[in-house]
N, C-alpha and C positions, 0 to 999 in steps of 0.2 A: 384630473385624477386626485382622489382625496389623499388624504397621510396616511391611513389605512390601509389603504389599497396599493398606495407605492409602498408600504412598509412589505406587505406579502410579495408583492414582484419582484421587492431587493433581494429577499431571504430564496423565493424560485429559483433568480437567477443567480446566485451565487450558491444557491446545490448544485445546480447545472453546470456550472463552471468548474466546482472542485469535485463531481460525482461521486458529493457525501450521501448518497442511498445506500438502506441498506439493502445488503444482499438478499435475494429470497431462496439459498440454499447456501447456509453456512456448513461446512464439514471438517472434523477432526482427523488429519490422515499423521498413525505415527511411523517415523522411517525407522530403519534399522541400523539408522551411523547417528553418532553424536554429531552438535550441532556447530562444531569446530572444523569439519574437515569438509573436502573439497565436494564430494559425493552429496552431502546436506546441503548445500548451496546451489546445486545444480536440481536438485526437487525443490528447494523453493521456488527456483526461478520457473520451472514448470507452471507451480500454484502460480504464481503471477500472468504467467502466460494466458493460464484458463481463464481468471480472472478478467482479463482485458479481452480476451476474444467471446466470452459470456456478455462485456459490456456491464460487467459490476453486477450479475445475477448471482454466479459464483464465488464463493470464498470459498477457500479451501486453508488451513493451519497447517504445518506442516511442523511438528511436533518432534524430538530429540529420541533417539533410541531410550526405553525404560521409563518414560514421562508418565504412561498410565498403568500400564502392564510389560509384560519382560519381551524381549522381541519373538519369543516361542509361542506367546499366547496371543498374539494381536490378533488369527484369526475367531480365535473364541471370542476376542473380544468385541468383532466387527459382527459376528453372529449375533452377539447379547445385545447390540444397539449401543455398547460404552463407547466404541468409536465408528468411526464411520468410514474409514479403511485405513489402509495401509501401504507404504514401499518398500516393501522387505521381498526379503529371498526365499524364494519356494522350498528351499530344498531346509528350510529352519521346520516346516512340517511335516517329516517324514514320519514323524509317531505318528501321526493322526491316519496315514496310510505310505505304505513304502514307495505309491507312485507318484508322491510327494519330493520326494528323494531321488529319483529316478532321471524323473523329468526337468527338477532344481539344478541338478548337477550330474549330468551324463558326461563324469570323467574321460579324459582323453579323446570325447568325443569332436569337438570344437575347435578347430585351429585361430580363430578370428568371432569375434562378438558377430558381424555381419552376416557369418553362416548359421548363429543361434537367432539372430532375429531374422533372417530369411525365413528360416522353419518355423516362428510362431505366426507370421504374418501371412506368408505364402505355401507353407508346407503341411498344414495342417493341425498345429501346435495350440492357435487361438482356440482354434472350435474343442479339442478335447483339454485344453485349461478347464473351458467353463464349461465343462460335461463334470471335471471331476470338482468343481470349487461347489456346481449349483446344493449337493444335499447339504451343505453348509451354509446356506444363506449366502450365498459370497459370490458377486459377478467380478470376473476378472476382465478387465478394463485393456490390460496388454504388458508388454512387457519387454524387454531386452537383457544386456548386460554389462555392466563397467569396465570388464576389458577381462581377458587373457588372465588369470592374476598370478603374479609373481611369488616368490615364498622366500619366507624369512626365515634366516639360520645364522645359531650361537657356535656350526662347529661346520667345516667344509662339506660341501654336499656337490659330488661331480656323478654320479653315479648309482643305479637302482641297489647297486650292494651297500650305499653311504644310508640306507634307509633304516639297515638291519638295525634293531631297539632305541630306533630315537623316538624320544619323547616328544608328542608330536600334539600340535592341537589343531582337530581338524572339526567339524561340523557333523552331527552324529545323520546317520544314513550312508549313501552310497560311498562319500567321502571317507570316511572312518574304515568302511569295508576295503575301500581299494587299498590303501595304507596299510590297513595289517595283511591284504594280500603280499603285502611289497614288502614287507616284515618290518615297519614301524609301530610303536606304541602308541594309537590314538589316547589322545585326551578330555574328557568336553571339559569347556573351558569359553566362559565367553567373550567376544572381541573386547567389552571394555577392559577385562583383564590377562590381556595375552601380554603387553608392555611388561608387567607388572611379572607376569608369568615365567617371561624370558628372563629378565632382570635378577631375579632370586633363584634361578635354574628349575622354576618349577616343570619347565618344557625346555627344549634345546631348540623348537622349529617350530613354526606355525604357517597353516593354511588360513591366509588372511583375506588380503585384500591386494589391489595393483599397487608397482613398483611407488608411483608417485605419493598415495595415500598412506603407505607403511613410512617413507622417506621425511615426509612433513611430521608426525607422529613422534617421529624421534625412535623408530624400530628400528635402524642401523647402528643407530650407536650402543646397543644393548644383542644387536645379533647381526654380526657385521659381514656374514658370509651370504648375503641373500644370491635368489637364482631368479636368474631374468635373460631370455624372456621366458613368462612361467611353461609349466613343463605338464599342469596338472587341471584346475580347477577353471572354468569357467561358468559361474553359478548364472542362471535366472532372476534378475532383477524385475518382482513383476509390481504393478498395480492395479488395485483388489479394490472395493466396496461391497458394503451392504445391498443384497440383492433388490431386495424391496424398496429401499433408497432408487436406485438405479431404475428399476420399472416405473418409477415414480416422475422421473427425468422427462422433460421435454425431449423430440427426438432428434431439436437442433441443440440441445446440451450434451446428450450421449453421442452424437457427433462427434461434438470440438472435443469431450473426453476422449474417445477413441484416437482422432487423429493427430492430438496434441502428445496423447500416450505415446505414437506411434512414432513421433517427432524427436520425443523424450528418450525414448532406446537410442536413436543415433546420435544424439543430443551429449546425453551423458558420454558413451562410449570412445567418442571422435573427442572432448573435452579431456578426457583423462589419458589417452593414448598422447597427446600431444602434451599433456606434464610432464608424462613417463617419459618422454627423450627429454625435457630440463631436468627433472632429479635424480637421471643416470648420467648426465654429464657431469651434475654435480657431487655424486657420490662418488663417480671415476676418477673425478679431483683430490679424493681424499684420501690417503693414504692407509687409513684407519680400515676402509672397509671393502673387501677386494668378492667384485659377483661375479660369478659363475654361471655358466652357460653351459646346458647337456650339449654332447654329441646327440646326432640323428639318431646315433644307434642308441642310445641309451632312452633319449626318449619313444623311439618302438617298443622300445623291453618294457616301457613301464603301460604304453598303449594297451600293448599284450594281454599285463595282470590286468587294465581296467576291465578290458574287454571280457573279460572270463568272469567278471562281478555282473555284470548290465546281465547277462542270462541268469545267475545264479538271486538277482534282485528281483526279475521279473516274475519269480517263481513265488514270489511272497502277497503278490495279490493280485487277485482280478486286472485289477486298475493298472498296477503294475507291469503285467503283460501285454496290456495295450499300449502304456506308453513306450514299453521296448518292440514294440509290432511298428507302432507310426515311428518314432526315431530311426530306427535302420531302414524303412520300406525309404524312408526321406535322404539317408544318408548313401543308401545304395542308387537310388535314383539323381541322387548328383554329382555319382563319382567317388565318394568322399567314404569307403565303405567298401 
């Protein structure tokens, strides 16, 4: 073998060894959490995941909340071809139509993430996502959710009367609705500035995120009366891409994306349920910050008001009344209803 020849065999075998190829489907997906907290760590490790079960065909980025656009606008932006999807919550698109909203966040509906990701996988949920995502360009890939979330508060909250004119920052659609049914003041306000928000009394309370995520954050020590376990919101964490991207897919890549997605709901949810028992031990150590816990009865009461928004939401569109048609056909069918 000439020097030529082992020169090219060295450089062969040593791509082969470090599988310095590149990828033949690089993609920009931006999340909807900053790249500090627990939730952004557990979507890279996803992209990583795809990445190794592609065999290095897949790259995926996984990009900081606001890096290209606001986290409102990623789906426009995944339409235009700027990005090439997203991790964010369904229920940030209720402008674009109220079954956005609906379906993102069907208050008081959820006692457990595993009963929201039962109904996207097995109850009918996957197939009308991407009924409502396709005039958008947008195939929705799958989805779950981060847990139950807990809620943070600058003043004691045991009760649906502790609701009456608090300043509240909640996510504009269903969210917002239920809350002024419950006679709080919503606010929009976005998560990068809810810290910021509590801290100078711009709000008294926010609908955030789970016990663990607001704790790391440093949201106790500026609203020390959080309530756990949450009482309220369990949003849909979905992931989205460009549809034509997607069609474009081999159909052993749209594979590993589906069932990696699928992997990724229980993934995330069972990861942060298991911080939330360390950062309520360690909050319960503190003396500083004392949480709260409804009675049953209290959180019925506030069941109650959600429940009388989900009819009065569906009423706002087409879309709307479908997903309030499949969510209760789904929730009476297992009891849960």
């Amino acid at each position: 073998m000439n020097t030529a020849v082992k020169l090219i065999a060295g450089i062969v075998s040593s791509t082969l060894a470090t599988g310095a190829f590149a990828a033949e489907y690089n993609f920009k997906f931006q999340s909807s959490d900053p790249s500090g907290v627990k939730n952004f760590q557990i979507k890279q490790e996803w992209a990583d995941r795809v990445e190794a079960m592609t065999d290095g065909r897949v790259s995926i980025e996984i990009m900081p909340v606001g890096s290209v656009v606001s986290h409102t606008e990623t789906l426009d932006a995944i339409e235009a071809g700027i990005l090439n999807g997203h991790i964010s919550v369904t229920e940030y698109f209720s402008g674009k139509d109220p079954a956005f909203g609906l379906i993102g966040n069907t208050v008081g509906a959820w006692s457990n993430p595993n009963q929201l990701i039962s109904y996207i996988y097995y109850g009918g949920g996957y197939e009308l996502m991407n009924e409502l995502y396709e005039p958008y360009g947008v195939k929705f890939v799958g989805g779950g959710a981060t847990g139950l979330e807990a809620f943070v508060s600058s003043v004691p909250l045991d009760s649906v009367a502790d609701l009456e004119g608090l300043k509240l920052r909640a996510p504009e659609g269903l969210v917002q609705s239920v809350f002024a049914a419950a006679g709080a003041s919503p606010v929009n306000l976005p998560g990068s500035e809810v810290f910021t928000g509590l801290s100078k009394g711009v709000i008294d309370a926010a609908d955030y995120t789970v016990f663990s995520t607001n704790h790391a954050a440093g949201m106790h020590e500026v609203a020390p009366h959080p309530v756990y376990p949450g009482f309220h919101s369990l949003p849909l964490l979905e992931v989205v891409m460009n549809l034509d991207e997607w069609n474009e897919l081999p159909a052993d890549i749209q594979t590993i994306f589906t069932t990696s997605t699928r992997d990724f709901a229980y993934d995330i949810s069972t990861q942060l349920a298991m911080a939330d028992v360390d950062a309520v031990k360690e909050a319960r150590a503190n003396p500083e910050i004392t949480i709260h816990n409804w009675s049953d009865e209290e959180r019925m009461k506030f069941r109650g008001i959600a429940r009388t928004q989900w009819e009065r939401y569906a009423e706002q569109s087409p879309n709307a009344q479908k997903v309030y048609e499949s969510v209760t056909a789904y929730l009476e069918s297992q009891g849960l209803l």
